[in-house]
PyMOL commands that place a pseudoatom at each C-alpha (Angstrom):
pseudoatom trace, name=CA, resn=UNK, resi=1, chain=A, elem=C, hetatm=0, pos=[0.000, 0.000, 0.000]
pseudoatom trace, name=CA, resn=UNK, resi=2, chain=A, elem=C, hetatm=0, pos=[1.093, 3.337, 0.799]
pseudoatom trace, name=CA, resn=UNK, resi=3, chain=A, elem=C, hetatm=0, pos=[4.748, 4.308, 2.099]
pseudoatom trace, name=CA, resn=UNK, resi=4, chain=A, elem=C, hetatm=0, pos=[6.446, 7.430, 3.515]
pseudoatom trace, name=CA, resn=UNK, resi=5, chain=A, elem=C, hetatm=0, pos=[9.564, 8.396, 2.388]
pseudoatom trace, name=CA, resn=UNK, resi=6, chain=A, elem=C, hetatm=0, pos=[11.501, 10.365, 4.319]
pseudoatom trace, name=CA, resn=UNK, resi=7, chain=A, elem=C, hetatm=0, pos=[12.273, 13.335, 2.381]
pseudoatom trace, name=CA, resn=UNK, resi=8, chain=A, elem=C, hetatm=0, pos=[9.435, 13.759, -0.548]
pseudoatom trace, name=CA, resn=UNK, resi=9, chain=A, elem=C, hetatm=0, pos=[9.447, 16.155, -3.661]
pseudoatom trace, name=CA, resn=UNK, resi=10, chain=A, elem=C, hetatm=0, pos=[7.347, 19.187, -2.861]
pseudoatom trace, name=CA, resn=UNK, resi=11, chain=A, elem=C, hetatm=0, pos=[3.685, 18.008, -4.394]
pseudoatom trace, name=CA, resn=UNK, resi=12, chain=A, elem=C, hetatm=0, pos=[4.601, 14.682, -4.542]
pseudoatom trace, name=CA, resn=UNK, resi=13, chain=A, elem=C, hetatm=0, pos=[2.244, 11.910, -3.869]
pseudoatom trace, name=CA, resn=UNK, resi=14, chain=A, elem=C, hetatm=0, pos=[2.765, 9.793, -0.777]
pseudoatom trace, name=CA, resn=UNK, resi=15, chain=A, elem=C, hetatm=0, pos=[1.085, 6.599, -1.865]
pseudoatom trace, name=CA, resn=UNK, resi=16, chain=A, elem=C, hetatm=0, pos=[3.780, 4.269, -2.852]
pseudoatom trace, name=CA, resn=UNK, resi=17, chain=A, elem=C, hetatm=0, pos=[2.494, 0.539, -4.432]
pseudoatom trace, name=CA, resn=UNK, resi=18, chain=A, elem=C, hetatm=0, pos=[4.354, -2.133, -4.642]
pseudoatom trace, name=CA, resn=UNK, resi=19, chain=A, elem=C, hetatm=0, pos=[4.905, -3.074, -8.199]
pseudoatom trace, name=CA, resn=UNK, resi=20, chain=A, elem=C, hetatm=0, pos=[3.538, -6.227, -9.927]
pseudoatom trace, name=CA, resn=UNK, resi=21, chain=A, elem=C, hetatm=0, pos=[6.609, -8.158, -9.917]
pseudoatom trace, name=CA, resn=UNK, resi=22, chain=A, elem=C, hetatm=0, pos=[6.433, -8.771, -6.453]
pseudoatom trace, name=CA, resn=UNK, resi=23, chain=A, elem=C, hetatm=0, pos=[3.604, -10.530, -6.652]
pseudoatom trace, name=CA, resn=UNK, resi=24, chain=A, elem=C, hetatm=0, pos=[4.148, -12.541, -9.723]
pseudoatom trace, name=CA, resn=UNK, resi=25, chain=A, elem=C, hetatm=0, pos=[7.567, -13.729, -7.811]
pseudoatom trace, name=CA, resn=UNK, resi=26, chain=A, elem=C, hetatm=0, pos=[5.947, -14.726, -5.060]
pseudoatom trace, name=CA, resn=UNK, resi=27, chain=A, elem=C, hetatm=0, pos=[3.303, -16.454, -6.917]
pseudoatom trace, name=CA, resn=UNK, resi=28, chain=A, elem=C, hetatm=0, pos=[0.656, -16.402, -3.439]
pseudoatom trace, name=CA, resn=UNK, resi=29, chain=A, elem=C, hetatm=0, pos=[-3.211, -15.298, -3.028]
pseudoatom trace, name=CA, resn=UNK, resi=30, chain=A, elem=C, hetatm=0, pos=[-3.532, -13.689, -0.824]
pseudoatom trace, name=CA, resn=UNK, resi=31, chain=A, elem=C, hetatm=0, pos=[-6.625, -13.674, 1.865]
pseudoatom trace, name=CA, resn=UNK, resi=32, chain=A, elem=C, hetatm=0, pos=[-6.403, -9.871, 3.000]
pseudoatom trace, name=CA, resn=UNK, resi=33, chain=A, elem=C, hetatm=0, pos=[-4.523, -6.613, 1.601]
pseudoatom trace, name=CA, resn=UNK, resi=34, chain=A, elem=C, hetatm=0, pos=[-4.191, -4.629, 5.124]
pseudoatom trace, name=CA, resn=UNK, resi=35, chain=A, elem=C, hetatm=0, pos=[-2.961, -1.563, 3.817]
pseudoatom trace, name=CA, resn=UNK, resi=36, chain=A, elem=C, hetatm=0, pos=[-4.462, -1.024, 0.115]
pseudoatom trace, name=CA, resn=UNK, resi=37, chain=A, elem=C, hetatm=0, pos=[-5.867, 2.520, -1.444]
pseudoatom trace, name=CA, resn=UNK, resi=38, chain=A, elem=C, hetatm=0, pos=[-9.730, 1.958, -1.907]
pseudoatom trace, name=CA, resn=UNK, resi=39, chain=A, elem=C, hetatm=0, pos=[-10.850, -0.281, -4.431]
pseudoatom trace, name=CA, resn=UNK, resi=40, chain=A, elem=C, hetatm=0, pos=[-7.661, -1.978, -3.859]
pseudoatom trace, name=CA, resn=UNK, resi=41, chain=A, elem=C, hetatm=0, pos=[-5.432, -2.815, -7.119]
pseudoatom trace, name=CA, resn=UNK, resi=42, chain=A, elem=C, hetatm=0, pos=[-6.051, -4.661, -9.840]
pseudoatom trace, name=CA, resn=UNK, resi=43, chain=A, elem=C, hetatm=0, pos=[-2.466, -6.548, -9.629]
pseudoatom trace, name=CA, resn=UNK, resi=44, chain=A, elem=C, hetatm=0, pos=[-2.267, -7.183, -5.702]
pseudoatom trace, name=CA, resn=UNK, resi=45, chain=A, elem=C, hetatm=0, pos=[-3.875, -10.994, -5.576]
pseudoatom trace, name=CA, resn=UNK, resi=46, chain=A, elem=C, hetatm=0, pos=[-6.135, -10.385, -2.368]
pseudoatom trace, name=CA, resn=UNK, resi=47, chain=A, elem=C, hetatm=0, pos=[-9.496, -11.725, -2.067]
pseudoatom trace, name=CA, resn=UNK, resi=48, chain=A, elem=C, hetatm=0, pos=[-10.530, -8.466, 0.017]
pseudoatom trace, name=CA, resn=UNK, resi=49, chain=A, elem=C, hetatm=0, pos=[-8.889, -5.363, 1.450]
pseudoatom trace, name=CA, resn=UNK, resi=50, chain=A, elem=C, hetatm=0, pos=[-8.896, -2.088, 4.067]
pseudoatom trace, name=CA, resn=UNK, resi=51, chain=A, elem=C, hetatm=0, pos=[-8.058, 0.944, 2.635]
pseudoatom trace, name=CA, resn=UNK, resi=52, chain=A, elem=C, hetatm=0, pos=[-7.012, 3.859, 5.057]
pseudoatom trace, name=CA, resn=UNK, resi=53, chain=A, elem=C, hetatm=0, pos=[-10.664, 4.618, 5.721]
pseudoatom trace, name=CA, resn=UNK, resi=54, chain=A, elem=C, hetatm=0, pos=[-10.962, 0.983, 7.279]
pseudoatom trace, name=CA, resn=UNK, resi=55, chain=A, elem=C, hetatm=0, pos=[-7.939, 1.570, 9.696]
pseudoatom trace, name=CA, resn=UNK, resi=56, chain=A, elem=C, hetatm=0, pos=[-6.874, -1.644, 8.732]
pseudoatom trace, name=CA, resn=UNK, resi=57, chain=A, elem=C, hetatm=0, pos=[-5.052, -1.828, 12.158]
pseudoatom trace, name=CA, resn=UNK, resi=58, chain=A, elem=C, hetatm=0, pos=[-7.699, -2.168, 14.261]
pseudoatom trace, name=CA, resn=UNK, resi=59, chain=A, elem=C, hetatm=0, pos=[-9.843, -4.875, 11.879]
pseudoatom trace, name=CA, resn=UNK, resi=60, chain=A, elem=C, hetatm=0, pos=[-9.664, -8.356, 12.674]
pseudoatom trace, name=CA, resn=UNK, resi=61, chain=A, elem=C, hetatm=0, pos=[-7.122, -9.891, 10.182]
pseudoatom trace, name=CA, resn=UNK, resi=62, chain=A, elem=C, hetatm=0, pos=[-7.400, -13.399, 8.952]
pseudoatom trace, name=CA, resn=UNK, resi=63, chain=A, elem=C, hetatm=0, pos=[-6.155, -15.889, 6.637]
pseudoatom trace, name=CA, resn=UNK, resi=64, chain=A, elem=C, hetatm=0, pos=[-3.278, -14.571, 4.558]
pseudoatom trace, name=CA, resn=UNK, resi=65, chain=A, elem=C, hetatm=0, pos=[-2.192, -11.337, 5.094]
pseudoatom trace, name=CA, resn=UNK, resi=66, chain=A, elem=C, hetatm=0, pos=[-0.465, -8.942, 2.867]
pseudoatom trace, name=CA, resn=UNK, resi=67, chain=A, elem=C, hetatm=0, pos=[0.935, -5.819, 3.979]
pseudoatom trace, name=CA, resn=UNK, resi=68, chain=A, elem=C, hetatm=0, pos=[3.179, -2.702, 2.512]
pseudoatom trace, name=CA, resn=UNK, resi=69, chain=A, elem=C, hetatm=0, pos=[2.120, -0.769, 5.606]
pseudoatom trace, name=CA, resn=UNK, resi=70, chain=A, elem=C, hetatm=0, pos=[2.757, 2.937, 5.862]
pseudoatom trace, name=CA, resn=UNK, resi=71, chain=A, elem=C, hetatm=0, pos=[6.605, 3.979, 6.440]
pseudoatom trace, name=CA, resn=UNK, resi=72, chain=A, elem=C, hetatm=0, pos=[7.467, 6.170, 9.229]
pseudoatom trace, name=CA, resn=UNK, resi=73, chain=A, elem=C, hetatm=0, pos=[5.823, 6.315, 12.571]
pseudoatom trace, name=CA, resn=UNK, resi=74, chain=A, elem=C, hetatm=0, pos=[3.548, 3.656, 13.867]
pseudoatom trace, name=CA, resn=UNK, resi=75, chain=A, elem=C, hetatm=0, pos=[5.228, 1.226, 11.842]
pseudoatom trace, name=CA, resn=UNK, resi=76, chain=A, elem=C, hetatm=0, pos=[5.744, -0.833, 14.641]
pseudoatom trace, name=CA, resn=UNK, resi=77, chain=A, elem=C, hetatm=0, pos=[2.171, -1.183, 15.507]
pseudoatom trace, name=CA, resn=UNK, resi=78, chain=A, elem=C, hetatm=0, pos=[1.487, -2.476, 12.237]
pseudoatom trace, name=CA, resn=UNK, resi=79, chain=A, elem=C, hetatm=0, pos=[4.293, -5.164, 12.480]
pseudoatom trace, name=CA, resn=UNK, resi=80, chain=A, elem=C, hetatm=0, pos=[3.507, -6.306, 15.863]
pseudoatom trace, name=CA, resn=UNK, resi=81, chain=A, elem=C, hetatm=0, pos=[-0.123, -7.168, 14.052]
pseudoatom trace, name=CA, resn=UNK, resi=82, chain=A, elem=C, hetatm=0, pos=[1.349, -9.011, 11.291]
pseudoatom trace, name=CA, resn=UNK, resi=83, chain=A, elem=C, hetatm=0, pos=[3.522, -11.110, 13.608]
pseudoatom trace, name=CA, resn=UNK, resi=84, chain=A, elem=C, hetatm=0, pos=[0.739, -11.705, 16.164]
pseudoatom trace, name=CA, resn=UNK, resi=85, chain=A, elem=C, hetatm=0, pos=[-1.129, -13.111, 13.889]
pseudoatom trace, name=CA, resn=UNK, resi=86, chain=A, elem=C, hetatm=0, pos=[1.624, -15.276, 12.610]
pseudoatom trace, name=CA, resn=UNK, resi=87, chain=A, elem=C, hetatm=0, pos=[0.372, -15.424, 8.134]
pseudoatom trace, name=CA, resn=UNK, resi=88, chain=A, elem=C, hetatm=0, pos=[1.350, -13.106, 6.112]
pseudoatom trace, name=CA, resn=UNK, resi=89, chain=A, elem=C, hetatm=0, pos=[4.312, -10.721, 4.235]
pseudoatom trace, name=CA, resn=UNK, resi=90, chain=A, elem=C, hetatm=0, pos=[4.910, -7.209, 4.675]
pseudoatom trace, name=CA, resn=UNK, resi=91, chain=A, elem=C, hetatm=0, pos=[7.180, -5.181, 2.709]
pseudoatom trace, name=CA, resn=UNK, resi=92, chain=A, elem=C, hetatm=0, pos=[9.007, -2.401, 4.478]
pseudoatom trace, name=CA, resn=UNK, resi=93, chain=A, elem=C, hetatm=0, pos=[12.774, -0.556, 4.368]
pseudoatom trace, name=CA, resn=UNK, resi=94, chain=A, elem=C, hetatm=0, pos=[15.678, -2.479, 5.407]
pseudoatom trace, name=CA, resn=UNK, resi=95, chain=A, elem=C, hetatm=0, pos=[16.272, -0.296, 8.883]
pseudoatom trace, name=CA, resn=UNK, resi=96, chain=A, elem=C, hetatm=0, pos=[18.308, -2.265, 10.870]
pseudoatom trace, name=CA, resn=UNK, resi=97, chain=A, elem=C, hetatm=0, pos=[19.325, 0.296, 12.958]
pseudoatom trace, name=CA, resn=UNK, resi=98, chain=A, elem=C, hetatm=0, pos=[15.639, 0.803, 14.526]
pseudoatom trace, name=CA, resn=UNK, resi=99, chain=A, elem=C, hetatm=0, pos=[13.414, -0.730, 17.473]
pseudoatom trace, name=CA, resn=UNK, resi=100, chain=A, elem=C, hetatm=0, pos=[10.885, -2.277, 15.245]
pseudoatom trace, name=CA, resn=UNK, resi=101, chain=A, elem=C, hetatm=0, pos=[13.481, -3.735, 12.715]
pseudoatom trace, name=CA, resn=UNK, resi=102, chain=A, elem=C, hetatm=0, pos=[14.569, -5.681, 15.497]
pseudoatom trace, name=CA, resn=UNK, resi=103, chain=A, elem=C, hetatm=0, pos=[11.487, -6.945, 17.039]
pseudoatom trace, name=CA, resn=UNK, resi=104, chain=A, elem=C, hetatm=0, pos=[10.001, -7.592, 13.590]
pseudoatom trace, name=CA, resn=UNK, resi=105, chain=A, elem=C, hetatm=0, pos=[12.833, -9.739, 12.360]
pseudoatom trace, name=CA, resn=UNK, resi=106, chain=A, elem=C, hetatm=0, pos=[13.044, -11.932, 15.402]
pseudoatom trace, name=CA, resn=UNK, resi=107, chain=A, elem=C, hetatm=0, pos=[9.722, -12.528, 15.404]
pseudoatom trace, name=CA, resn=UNK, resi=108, chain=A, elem=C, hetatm=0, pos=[9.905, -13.348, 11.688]
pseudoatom trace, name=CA, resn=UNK, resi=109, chain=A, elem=C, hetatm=0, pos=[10.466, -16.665, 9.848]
pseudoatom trace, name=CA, resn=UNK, resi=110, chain=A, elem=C, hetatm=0, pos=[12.070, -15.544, 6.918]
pseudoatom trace, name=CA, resn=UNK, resi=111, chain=A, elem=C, hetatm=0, pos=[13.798, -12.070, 5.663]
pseudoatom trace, name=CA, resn=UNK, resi=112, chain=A, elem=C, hetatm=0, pos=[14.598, -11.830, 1.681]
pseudoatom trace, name=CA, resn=UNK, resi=113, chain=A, elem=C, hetatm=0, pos=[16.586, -8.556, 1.118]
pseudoatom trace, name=CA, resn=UNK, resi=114, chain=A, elem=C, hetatm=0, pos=[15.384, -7.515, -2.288]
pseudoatom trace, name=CA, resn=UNK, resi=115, chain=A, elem=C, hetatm=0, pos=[18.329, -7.261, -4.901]
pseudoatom trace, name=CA, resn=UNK, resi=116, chain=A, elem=C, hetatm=0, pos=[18.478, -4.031, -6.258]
pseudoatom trace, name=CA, resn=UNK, resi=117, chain=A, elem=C, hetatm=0, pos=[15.845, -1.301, -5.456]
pseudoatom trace, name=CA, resn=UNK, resi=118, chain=A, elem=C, hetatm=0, pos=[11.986, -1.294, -5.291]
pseudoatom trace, name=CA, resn=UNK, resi=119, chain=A, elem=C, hetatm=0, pos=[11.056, 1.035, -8.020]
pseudoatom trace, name=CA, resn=UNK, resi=120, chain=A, elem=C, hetatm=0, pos=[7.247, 1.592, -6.412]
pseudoatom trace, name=CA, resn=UNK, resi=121, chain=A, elem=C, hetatm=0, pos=[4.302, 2.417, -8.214]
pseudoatom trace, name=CA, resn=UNK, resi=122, chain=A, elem=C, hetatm=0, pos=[3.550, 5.972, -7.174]
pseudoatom trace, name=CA, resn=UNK, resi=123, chain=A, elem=C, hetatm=0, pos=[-0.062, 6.377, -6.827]
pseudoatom trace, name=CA, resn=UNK, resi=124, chain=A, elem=C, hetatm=0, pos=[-0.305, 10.512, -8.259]
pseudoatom trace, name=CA, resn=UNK, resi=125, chain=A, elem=C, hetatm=0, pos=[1.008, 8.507, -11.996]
pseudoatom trace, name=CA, resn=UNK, resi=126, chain=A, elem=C, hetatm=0, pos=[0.394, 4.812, -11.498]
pseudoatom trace, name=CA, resn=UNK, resi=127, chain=A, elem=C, hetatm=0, pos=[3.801, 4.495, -12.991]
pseudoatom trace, name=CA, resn=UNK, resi=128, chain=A, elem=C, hetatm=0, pos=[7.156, 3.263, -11.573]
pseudoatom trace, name=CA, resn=UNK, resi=129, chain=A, elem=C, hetatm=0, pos=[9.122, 4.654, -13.928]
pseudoatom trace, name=CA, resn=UNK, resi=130, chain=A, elem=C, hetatm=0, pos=[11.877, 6.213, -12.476]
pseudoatom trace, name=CA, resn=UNK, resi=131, chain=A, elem=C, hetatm=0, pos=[14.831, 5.304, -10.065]
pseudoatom trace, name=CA, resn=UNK, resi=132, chain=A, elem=C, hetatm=0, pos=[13.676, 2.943, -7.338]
pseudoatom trace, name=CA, resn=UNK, resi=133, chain=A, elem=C, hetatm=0, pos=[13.292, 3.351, -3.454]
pseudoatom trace, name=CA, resn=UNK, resi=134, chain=A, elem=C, hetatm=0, pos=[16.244, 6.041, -2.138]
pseudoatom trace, name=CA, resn=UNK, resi=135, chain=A, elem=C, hetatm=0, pos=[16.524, 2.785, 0.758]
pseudoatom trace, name=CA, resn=UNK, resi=136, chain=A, elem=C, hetatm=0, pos=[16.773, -1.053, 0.267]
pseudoatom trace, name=CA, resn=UNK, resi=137, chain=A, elem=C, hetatm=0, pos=[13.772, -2.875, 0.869]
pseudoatom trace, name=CA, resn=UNK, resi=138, chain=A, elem=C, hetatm=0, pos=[12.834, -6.348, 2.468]
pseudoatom trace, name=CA, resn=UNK, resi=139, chain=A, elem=C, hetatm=0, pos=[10.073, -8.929, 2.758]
pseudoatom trace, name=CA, resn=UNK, resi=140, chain=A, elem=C, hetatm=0, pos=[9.140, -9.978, 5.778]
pseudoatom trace, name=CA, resn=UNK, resi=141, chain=A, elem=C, hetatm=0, pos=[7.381, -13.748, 5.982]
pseudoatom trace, name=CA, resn=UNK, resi=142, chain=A, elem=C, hetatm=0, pos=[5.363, -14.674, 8.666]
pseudoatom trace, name=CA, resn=UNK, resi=143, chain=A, elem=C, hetatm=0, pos=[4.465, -18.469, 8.529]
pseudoatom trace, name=CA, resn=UNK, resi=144, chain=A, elem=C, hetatm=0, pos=[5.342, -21.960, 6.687]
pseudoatom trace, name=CA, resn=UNK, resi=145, chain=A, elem=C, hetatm=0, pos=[3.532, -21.329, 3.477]
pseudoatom trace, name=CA, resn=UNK, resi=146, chain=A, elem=C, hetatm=0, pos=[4.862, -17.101, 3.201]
pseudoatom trace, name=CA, resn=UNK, resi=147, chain=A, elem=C, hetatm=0, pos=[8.553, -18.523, 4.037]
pseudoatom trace, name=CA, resn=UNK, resi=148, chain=A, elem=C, hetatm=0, pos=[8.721, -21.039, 1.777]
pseudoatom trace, name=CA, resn=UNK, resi=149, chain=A, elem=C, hetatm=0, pos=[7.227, -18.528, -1.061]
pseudoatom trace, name=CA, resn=UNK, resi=150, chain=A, elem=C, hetatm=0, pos=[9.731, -15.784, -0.138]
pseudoatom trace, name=CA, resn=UNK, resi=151, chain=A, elem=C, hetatm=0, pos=[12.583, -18.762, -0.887]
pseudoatom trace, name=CA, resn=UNK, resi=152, chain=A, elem=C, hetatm=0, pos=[11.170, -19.446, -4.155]
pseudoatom trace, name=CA, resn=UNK, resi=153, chain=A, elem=C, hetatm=0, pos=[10.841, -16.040, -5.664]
pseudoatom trace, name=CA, resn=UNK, resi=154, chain=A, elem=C, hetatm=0, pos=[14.838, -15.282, -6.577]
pseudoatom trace, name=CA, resn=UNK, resi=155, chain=A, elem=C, hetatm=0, pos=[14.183, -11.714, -5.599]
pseudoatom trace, name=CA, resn=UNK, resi=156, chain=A, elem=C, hetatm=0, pos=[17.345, -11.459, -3.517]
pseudoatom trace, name=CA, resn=UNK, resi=157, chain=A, elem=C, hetatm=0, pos=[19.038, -13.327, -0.624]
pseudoatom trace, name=CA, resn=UNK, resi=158, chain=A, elem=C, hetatm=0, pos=[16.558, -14.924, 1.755]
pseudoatom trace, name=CA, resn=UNK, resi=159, chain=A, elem=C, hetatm=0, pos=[17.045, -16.239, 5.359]
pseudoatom trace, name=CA, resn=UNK, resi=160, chain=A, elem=C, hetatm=0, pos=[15.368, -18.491, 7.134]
pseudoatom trace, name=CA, resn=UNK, resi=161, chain=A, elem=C, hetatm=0, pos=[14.894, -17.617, 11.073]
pseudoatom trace, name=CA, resn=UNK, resi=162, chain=A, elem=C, hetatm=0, pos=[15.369, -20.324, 13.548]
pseudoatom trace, name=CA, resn=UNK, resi=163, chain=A, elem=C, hetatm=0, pos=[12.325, -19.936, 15.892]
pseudoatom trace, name=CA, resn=UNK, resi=164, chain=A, elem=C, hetatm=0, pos=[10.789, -17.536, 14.136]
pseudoatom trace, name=CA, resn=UNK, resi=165, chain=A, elem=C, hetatm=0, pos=[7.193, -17.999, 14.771]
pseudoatom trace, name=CA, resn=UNK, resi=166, chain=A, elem=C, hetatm=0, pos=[7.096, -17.269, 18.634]
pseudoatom trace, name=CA, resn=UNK, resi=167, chain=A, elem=C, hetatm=0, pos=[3.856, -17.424, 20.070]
pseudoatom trace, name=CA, resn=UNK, resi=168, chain=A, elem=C, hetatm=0, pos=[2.708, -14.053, 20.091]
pseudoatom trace, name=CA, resn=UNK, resi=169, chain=A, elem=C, hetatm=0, pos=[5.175, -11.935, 17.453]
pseudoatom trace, name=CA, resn=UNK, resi=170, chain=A, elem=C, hetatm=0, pos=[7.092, -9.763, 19.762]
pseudoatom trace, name=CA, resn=UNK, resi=171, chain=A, elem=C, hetatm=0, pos=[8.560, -11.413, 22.872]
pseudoatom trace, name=CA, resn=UNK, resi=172, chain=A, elem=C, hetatm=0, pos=[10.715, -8.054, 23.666]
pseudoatom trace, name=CA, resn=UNK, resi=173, chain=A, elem=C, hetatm=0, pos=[10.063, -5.628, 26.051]
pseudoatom trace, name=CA, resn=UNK, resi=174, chain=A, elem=C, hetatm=0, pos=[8.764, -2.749, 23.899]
pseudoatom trace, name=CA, resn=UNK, resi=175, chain=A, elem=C, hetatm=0, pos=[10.415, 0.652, 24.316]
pseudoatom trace, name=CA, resn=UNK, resi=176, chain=A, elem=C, hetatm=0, pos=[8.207, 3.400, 26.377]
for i in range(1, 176): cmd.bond("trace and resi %d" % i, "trace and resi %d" % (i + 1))
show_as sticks, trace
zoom trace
């Protein structure tokens, strides 16, 4: 769905889609698009989804989730979600260096760092032409069945996490 980057062009849209190939890699239907403009898209394989009028992040999720949830703060309310309840990908920036990175990942059973950069379809053109995401991007699996599709995708370097689906997603304290 939607991601904020953070420095934007003046006038520049801030709904950033993630571009067909993703999904054609990954080769999954997908139950529920968590994070999707209205309507949805025509190329995200979701049976149904919640747009930002929905506030996807306080539905009940179920099935198969799919999630490009929106970058920047609160991000780590959206991935504690997604790794509750344990089926799913979301696609987010490779920040290592932050909170929810690290409580995302270890809650994760697989991480594929995508080779080369995301070029996003931006949602004022419905184009991705252009140069891809200023930041590398990863996929985070959730689940047997998302893990195993992450592996077989070839879009970059993919790790399996030992332990990965704890009980309920985030097992560390969370910072006040």
């Amino acid at each position: 769905m939607s991601a904020r980057y953070d420095k934007l062009t003046v006038g520049s849209s801030v709904e950033w889609y993630t571009p067909p190939e993703i999904f054609q890699a990954l080769g999954l239907r997908f139950d529920l698009d968590v994070c999707a403009p209205p309507g949805g898209l025509p190329w995200i394989p979701a049976e149904r989804s919640f747009s930002r009028a929905d506030d996807g992040l306080t539905q009940p999720w179920q099935g198969l989730v799919w999630m490009n949830p929106p970058y920047g703060r609160g991000i780590d309310l959206w991935m504690r979600k997604l790794a509750d309840h344990g089926s799913g990908i979301a696609l987010v920036h490779a920040r290592t260096d932050t909170q929810w990175w690290r409580e995302a990942t270890a809650a994760a059973t697989a991480i594929c760092f995508i080779a080369g950069r995301v070029r996003f379809v931006r949602g004022a053109t419905m184009s991705n032409a252009g140069p891809g995401s200023p930041t590398p991007s990863v996929l985070l699996a959730y689940g047997q069945t998302c893990a195993l599709a992450l592996l077989q995708a070839n879009l970059g370097p993919t790790l399996l996490i030992p332990g990965g689906l704890k009980p309920h997603g985030y097992n560390h304290p969370r910072p006040r």
